[in-house]
Biopython code that builds the backbone (N, CA, C, O; Angstrom):
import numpy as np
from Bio.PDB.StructureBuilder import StructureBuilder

atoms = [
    (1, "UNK", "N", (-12.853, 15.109, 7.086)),
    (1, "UNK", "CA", (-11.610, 14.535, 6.635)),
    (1, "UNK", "C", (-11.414, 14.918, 5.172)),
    (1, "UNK", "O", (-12.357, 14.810, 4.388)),
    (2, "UNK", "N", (-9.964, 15.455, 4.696)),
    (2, "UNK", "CA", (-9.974, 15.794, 3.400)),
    (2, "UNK", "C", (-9.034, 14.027, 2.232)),
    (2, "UNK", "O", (-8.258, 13.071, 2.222)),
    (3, "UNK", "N", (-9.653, 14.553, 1.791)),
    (3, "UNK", "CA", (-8.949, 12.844, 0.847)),
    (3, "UNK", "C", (-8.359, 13.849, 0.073)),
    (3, "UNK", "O", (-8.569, 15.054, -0.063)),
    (4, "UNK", "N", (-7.171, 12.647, -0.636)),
    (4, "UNK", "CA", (-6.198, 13.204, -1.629)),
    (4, "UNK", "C", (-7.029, 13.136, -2.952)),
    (4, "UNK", "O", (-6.433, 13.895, -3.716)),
    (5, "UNK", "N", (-8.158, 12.582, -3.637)),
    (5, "UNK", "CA", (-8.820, 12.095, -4.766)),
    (5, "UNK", "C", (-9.786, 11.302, -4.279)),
    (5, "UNK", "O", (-9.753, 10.613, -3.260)),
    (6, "UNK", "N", (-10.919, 11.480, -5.309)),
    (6, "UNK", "CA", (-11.979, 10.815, -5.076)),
    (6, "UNK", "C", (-12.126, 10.192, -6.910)),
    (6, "UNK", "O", (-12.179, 10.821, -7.967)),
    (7, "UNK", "N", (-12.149, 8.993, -6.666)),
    (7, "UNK", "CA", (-12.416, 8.516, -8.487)),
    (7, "UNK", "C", (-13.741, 7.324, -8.412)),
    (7, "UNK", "O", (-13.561, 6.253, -7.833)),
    (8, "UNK", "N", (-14.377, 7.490, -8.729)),
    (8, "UNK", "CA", (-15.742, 6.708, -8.654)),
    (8, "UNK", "C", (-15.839, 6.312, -7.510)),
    (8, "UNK", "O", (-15.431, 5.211, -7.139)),
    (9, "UNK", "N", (-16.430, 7.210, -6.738)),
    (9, "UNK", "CA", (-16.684, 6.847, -5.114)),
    (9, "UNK", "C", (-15.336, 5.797, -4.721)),
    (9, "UNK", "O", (-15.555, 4.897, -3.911)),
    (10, "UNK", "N", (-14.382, 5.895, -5.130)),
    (10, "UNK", "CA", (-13.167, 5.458, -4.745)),
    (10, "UNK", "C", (-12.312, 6.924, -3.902)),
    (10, "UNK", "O", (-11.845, 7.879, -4.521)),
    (11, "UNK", "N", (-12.292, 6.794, -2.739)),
    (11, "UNK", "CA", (-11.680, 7.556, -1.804)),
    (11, "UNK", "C", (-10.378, 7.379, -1.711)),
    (11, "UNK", "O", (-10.093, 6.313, -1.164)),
    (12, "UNK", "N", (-9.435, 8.054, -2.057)),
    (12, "UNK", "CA", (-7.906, 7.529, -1.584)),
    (12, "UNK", "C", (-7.714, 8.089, 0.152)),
    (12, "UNK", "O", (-8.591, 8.700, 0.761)),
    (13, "UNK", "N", (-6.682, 7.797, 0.584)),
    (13, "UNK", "CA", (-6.557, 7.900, 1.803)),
    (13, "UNK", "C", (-6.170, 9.738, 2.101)),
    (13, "UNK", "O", (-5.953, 10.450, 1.121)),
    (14, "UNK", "N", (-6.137, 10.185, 3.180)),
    (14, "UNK", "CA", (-6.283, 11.532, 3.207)),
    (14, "UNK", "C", (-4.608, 11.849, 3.555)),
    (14, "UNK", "O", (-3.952, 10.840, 3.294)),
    (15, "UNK", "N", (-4.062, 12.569, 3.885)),
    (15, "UNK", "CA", (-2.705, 12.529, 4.356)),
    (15, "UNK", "C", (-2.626, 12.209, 5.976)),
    (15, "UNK", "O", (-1.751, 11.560, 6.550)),
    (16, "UNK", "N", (-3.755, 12.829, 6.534)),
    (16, "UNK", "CA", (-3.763, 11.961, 7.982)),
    (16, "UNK", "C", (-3.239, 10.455, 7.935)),
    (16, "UNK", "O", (-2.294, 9.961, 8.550)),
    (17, "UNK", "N", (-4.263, 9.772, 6.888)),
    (17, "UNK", "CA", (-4.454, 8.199, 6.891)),
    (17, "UNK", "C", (-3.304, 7.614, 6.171)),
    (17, "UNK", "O", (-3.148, 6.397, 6.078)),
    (18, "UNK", "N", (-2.613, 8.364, 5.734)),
    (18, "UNK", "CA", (-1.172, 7.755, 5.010)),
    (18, "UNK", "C", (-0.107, 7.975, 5.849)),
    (18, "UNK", "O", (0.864, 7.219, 5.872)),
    (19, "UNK", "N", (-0.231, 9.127, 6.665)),
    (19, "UNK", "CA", (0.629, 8.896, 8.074)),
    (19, "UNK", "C", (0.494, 7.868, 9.041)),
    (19, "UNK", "O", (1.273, 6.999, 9.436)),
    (20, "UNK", "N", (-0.535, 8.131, 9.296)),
    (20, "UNK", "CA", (-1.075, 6.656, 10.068)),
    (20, "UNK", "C", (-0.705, 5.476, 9.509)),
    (20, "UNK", "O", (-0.275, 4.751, 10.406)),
    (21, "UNK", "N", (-0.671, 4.981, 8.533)),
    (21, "UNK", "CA", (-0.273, 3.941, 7.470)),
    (21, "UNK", "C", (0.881, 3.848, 7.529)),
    (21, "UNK", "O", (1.357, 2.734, 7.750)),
    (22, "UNK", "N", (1.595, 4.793, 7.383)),
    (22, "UNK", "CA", (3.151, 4.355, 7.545)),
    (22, "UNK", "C", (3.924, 4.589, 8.693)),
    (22, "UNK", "O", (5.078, 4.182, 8.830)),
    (23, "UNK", "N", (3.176, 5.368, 9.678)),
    (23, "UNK", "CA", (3.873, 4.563, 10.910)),
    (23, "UNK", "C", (3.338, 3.172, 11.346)),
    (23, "UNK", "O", (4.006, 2.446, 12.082)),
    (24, "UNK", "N", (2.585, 2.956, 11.054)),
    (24, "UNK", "CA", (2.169, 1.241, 11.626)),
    (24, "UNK", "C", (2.888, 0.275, 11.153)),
    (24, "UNK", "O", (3.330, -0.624, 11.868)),
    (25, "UNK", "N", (3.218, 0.415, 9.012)),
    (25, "UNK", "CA", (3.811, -0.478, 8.665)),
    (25, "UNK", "C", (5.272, -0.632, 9.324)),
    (25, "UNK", "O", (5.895, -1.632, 9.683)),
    (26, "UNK", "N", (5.602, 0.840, 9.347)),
    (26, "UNK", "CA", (7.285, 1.069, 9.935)),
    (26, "UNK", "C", (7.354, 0.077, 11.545)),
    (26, "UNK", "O", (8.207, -0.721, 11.935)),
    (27, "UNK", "N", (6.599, 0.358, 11.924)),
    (27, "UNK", "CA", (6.801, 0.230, 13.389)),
    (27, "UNK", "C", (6.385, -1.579, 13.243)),
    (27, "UNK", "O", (6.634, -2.363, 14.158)),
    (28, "UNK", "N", (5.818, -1.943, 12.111)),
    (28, "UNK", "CA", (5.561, -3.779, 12.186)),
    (28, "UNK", "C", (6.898, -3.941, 11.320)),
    (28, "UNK", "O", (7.444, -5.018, 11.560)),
    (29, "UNK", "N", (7.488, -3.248, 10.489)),
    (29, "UNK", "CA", (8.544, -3.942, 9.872)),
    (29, "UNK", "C", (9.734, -3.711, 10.513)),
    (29, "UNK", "O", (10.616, -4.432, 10.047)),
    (30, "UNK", "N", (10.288, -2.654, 11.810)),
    (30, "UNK", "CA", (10.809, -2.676, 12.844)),
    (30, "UNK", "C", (10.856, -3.705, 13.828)),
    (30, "UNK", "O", (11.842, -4.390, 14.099)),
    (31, "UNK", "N", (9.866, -3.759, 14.280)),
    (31, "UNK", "CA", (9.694, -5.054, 15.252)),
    (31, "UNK", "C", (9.488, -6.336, 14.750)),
    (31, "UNK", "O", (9.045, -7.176, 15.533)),
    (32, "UNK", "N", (9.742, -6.679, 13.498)),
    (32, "UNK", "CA", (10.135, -8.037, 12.761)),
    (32, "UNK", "C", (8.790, -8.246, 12.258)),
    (32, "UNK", "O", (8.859, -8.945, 11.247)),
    (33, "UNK", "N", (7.240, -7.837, 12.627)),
    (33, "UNK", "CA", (5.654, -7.987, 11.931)),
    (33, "UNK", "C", (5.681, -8.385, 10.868)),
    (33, "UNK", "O", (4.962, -9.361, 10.659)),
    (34, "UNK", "N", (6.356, -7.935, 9.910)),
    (34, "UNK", "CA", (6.400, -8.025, 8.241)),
    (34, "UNK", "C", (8.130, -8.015, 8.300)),
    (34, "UNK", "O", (9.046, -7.604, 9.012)),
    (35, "UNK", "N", (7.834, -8.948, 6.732)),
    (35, "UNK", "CA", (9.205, -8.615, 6.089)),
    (35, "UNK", "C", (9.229, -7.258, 4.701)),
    (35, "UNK", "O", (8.535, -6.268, 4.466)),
    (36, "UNK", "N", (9.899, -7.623, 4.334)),
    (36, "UNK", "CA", (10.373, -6.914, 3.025)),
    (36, "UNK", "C", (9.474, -6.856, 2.014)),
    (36, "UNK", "O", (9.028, -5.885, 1.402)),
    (37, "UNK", "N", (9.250, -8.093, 1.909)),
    (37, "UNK", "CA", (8.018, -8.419, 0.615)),
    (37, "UNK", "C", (6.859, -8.173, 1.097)),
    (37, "UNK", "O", (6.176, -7.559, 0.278)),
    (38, "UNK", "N", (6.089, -8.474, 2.514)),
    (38, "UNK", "CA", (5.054, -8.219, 2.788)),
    (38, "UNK", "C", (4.944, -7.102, 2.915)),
    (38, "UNK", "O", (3.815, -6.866, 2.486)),
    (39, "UNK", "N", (5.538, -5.881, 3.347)),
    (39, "UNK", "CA", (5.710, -4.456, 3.091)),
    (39, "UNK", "C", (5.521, -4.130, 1.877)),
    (39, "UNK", "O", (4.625, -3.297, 1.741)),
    (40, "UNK", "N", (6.114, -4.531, 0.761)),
    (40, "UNK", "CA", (5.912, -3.955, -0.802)),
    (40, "UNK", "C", (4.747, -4.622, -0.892)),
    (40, "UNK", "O", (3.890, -3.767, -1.117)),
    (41, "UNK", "N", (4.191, -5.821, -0.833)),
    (41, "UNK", "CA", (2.713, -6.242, -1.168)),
    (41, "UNK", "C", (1.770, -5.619, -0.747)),
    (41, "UNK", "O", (0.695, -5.474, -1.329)),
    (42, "UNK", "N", (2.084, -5.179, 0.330)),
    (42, "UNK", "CA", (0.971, -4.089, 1.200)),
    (42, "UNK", "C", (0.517, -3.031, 0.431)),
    (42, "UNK", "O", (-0.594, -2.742, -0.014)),
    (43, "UNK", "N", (2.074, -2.295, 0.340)),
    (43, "UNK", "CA", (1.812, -0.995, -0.558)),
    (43, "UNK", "C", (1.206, -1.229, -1.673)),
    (43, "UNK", "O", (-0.003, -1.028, -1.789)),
    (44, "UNK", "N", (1.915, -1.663, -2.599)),
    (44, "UNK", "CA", (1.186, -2.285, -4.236)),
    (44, "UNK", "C", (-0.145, -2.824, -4.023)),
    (44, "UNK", "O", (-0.722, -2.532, -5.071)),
    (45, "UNK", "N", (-1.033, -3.483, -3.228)),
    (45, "UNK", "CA", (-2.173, -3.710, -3.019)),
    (45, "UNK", "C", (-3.233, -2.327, -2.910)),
    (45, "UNK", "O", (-4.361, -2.242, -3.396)),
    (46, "UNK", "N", (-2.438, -1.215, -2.058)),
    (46, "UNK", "CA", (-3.292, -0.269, -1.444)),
    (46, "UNK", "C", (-2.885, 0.274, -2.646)),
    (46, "UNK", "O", (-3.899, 0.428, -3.328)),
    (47, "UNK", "N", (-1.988, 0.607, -3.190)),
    (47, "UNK", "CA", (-2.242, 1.538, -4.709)),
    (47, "UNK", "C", (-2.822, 0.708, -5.655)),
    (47, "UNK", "O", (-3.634, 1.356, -6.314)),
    (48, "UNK", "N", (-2.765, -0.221, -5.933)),
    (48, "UNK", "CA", (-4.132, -0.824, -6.974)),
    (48, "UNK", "C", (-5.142, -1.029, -6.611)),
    (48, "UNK", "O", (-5.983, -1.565, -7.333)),
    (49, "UNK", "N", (-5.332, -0.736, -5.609)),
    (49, "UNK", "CA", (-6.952, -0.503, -4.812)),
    (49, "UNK", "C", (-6.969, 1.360, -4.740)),
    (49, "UNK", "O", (-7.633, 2.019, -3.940)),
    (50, "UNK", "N", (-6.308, 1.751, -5.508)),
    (50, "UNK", "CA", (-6.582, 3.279, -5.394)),
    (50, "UNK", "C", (-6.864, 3.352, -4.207)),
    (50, "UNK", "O", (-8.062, 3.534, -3.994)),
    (51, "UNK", "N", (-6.091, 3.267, -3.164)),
    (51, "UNK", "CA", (-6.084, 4.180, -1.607)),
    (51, "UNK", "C", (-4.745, 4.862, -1.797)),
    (51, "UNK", "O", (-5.034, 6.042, -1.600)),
    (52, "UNK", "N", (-3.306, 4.807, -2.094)),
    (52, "UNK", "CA", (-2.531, 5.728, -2.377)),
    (52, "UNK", "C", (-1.866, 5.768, -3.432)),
    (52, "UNK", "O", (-1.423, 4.777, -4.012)),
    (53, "UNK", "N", (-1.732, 6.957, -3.787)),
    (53, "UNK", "CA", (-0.555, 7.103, -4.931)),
    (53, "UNK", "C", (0.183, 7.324, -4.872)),
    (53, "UNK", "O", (0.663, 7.811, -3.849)),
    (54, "UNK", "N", (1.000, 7.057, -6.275)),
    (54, "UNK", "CA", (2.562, 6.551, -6.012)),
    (54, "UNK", "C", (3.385, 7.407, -5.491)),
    (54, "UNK", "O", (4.552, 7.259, -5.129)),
    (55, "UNK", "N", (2.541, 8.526, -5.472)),
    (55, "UNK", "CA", (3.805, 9.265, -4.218)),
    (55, "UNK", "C", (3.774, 8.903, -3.001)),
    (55, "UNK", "O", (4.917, 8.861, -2.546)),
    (56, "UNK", "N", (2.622, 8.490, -1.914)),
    (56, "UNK", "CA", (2.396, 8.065, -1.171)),
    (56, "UNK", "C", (3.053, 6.544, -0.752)),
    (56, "UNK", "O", (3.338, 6.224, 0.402)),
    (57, "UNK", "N", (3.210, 5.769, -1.835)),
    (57, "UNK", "CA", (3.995, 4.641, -1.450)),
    (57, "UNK", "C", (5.536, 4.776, -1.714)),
    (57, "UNK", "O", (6.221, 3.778, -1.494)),
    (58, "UNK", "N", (6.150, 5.931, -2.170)),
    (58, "UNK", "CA", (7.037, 6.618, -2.279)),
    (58, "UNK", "C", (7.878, 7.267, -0.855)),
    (58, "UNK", "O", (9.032, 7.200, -0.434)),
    (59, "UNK", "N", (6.757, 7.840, -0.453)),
    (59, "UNK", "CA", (6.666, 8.615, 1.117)),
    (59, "UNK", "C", (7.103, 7.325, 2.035)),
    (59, "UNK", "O", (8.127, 7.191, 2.704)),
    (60, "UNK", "N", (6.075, 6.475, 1.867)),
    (60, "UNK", "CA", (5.575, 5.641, 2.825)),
    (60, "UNK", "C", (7.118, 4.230, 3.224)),
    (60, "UNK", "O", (7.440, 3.667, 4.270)),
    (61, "UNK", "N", (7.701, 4.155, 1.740)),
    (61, "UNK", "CA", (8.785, 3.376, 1.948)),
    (61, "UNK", "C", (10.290, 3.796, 2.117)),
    (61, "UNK", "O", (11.112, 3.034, 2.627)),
    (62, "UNK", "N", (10.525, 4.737, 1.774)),
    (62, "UNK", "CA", (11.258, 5.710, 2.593)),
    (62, "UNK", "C", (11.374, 5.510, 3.963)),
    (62, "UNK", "O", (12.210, 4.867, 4.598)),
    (63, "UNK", "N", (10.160, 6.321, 4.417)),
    (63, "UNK", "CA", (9.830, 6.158, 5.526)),
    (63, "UNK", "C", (10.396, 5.252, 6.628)),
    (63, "UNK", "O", (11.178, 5.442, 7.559)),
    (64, "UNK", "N", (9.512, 3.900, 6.045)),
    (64, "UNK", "CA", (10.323, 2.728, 6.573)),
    (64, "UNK", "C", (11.182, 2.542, 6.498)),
    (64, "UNK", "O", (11.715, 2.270, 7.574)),
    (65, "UNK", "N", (11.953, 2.513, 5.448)),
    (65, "UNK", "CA", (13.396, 2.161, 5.328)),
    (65, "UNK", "C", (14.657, 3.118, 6.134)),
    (65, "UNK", "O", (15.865, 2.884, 6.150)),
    (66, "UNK", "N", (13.681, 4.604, 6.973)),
    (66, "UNK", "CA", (14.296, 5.607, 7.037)),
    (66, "UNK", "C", (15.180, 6.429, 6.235)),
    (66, "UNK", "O", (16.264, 6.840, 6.650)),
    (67, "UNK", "N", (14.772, 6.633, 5.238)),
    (67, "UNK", "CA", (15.968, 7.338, 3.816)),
    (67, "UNK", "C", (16.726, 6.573, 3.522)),
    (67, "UNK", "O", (17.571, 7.149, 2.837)),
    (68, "UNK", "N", (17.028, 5.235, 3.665)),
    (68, "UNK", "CA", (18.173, 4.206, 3.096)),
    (68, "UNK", "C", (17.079, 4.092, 1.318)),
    (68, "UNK", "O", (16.050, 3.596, 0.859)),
    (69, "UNK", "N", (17.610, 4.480, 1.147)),
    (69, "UNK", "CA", (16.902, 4.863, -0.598)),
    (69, "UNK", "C", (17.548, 3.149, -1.568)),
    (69, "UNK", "O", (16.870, 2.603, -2.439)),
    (70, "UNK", "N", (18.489, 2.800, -1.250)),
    (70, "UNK", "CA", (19.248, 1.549, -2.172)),
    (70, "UNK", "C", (18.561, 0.282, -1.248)),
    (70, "UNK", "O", (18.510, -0.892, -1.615)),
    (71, "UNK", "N", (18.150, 0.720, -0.209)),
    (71, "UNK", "CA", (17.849, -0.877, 0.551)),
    (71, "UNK", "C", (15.782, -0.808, -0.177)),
    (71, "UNK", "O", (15.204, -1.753, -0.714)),
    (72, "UNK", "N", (15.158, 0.665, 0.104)),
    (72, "UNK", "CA", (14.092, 0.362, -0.606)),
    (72, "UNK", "C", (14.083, -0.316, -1.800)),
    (72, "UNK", "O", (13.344, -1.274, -2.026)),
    (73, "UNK", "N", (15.037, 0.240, -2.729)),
    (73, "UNK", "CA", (15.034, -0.519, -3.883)),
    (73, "UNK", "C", (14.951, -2.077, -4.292)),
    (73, "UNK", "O", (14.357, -2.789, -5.103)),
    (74, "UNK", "N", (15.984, -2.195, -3.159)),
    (74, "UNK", "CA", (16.493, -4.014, -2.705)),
    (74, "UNK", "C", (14.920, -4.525, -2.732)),
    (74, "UNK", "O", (14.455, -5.396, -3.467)),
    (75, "UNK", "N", (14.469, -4.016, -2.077)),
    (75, "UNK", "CA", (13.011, -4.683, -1.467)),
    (75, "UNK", "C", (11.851, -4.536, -2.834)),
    (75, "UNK", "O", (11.078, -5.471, -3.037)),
    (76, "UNK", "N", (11.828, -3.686, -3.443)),
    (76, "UNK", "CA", (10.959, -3.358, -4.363)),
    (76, "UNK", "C", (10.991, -4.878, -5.427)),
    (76, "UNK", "O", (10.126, -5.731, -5.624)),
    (77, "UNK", "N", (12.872, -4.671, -6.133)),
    (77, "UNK", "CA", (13.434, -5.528, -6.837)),
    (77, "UNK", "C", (13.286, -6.911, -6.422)),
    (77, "UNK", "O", (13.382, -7.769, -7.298)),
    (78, "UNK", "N", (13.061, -7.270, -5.191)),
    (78, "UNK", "CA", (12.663, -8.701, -4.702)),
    (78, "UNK", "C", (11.684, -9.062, -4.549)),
    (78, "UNK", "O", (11.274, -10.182, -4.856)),
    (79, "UNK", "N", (10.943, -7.987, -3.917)),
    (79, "UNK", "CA", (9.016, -8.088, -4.379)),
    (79, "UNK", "C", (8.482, -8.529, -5.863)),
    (79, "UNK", "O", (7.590, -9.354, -6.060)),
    (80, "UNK", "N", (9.297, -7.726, -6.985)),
    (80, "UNK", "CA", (9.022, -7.933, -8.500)),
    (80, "UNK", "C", (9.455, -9.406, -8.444)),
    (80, "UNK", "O", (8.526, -10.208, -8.354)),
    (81, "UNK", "N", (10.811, -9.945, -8.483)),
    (81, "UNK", "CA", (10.656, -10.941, -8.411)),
    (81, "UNK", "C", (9.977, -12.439, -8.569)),
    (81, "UNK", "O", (10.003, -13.335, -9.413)),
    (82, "UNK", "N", (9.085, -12.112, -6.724)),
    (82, "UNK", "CA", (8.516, -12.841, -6.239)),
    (82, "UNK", "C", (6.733, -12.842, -6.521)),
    (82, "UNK", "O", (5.906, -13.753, -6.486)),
    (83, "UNK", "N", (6.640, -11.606, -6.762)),
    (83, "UNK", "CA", (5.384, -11.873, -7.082)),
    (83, "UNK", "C", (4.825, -10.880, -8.355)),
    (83, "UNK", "O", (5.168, -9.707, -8.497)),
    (84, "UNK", "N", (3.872, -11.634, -9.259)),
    (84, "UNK", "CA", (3.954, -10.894, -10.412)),
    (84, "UNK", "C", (2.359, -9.453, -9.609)),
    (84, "UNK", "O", (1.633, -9.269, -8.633)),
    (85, "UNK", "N", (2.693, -8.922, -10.855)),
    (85, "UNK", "CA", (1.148, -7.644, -11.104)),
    (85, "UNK", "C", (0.267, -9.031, -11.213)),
    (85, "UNK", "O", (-0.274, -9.278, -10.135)),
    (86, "UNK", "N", (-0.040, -10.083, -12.333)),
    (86, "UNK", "CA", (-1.037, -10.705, -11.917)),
    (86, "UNK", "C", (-1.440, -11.023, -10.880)),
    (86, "UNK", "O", (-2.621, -10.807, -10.611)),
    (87, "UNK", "N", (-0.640, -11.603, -10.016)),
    (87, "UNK", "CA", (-0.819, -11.987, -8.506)),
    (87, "UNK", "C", (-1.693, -11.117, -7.470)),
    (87, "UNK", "O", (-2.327, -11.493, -6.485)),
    (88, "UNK", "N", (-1.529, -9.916, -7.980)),
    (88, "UNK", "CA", (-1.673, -8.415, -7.188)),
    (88, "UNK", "C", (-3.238, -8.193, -7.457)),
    (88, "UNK", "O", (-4.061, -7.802, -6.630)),
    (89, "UNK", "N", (-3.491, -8.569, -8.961)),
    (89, "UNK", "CA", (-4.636, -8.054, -9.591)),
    (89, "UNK", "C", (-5.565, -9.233, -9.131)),
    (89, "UNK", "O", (-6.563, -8.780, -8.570)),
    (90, "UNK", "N", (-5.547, -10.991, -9.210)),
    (90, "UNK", "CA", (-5.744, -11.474, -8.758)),
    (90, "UNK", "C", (-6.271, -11.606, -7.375)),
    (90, "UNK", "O", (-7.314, -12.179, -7.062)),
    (91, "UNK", "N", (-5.301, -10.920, -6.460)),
    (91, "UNK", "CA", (-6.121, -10.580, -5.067)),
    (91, "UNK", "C", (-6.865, -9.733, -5.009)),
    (91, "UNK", "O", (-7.728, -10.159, -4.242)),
    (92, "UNK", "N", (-7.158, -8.696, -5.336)),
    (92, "UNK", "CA", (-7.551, -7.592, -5.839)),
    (92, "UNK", "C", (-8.929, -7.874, -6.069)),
    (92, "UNK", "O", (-9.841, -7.400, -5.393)),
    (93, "UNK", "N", (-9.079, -8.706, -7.099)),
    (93, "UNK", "CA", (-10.566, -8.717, -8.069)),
    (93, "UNK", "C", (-11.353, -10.075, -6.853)),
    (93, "UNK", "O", (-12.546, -10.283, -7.071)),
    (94, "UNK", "N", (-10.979, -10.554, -6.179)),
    (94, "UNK", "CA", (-10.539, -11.743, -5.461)),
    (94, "UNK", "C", (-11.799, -10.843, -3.947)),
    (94, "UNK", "O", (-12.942, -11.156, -3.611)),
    (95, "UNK", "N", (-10.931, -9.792, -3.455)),
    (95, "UNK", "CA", (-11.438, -9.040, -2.473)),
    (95, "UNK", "C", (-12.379, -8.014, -2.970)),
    (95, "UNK", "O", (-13.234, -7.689, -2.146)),
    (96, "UNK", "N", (-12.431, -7.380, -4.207)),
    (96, "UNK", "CA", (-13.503, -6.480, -4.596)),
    (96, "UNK", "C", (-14.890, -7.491, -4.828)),
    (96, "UNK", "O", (-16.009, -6.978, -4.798)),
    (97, "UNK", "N", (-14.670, -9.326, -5.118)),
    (97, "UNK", "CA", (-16.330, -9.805, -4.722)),
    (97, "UNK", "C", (-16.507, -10.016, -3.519)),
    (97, "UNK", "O", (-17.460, -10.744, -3.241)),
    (98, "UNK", "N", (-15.763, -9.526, -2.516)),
    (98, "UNK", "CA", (-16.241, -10.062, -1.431)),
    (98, "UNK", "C", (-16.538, -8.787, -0.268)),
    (98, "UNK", "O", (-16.893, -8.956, 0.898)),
    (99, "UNK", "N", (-16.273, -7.441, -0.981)),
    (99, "UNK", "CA", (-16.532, -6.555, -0.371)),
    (99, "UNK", "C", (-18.214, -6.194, -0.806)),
    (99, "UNK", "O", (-18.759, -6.207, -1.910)),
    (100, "UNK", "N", (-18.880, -5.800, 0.893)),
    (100, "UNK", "CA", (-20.127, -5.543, 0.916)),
    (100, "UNK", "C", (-20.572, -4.299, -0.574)),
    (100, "UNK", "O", (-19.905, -3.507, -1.240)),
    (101, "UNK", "N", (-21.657, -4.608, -0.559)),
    (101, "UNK", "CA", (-22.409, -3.648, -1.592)),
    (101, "UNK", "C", (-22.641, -2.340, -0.858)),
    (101, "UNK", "O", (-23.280, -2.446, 0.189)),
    (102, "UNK", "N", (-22.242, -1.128, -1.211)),
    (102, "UNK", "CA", (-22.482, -0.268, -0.350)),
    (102, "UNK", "C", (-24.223, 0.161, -0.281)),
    (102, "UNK", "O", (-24.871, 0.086, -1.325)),
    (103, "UNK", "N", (-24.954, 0.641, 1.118)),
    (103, "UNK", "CA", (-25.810, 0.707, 1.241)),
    (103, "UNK", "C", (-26.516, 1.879, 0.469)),
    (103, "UNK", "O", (-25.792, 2.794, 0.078)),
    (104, "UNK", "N", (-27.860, 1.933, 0.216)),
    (104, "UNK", "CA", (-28.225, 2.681, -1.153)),
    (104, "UNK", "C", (-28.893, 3.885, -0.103)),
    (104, "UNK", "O", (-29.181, 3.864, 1.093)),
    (105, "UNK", "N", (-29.003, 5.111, -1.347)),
    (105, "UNK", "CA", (-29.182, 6.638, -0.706)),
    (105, "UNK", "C", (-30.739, 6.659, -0.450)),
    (105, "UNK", "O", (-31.271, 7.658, 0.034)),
]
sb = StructureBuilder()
sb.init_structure("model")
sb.init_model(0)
sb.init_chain("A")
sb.init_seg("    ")
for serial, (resi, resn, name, xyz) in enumerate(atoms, 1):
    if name == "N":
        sb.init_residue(resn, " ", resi, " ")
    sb.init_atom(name, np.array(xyz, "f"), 0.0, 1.0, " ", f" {name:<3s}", serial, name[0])
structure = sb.get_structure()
């Protein structure tokens, strides 16, 4: 599998896995799975967890939105809103103590 970046044994997702990624979110925010905000929290989580970059959540909301480019925005602008970067970083540091220690060489 090729990854897009590797930054301290931090793997971002490969372009396979960002396809995969955004048809799942598309296809849960299609069939009502997620809303608006839980879609942008998703993304903003997986890019401050360095799994994609911002082109990738770029790609990825598009995507969903199918090229409606002013309704992504809508959603971005209501995500900011509603939930700050602390909030984000907060979960974040929240799930990095609770992720296993990786096993030694």
């Amino acid at each position: 599998m090729v990854y897009n970046h590797v930054k301290e044994g931090i793997y971002m997702y490969s372009n396979e896995q960002v396809n995969n990624v955004s048809k799942y979110l598309k296809n849960k925010f299609l069939n009502g799975g997620i809303n608006s905000i839980e879609l942008v929290t998703t993304l903003m989580a997986m890019y401050r967890a360095e799994k994609l970059s911002e082109d990738d959540v770029v790609k990825i909301i598009v995507d969903v939105y199918m090229g409606n480019i002013k309704s992504a925005i809508k959603a971005l602008h209501k995500t900011s809103i509603l939930i700050s970067d602390e909030d984000i970083d907060q979960i974040l540091h929240n799930l990095e103590k609770k992720r296993p220690a990786p096993p030694e060489k």
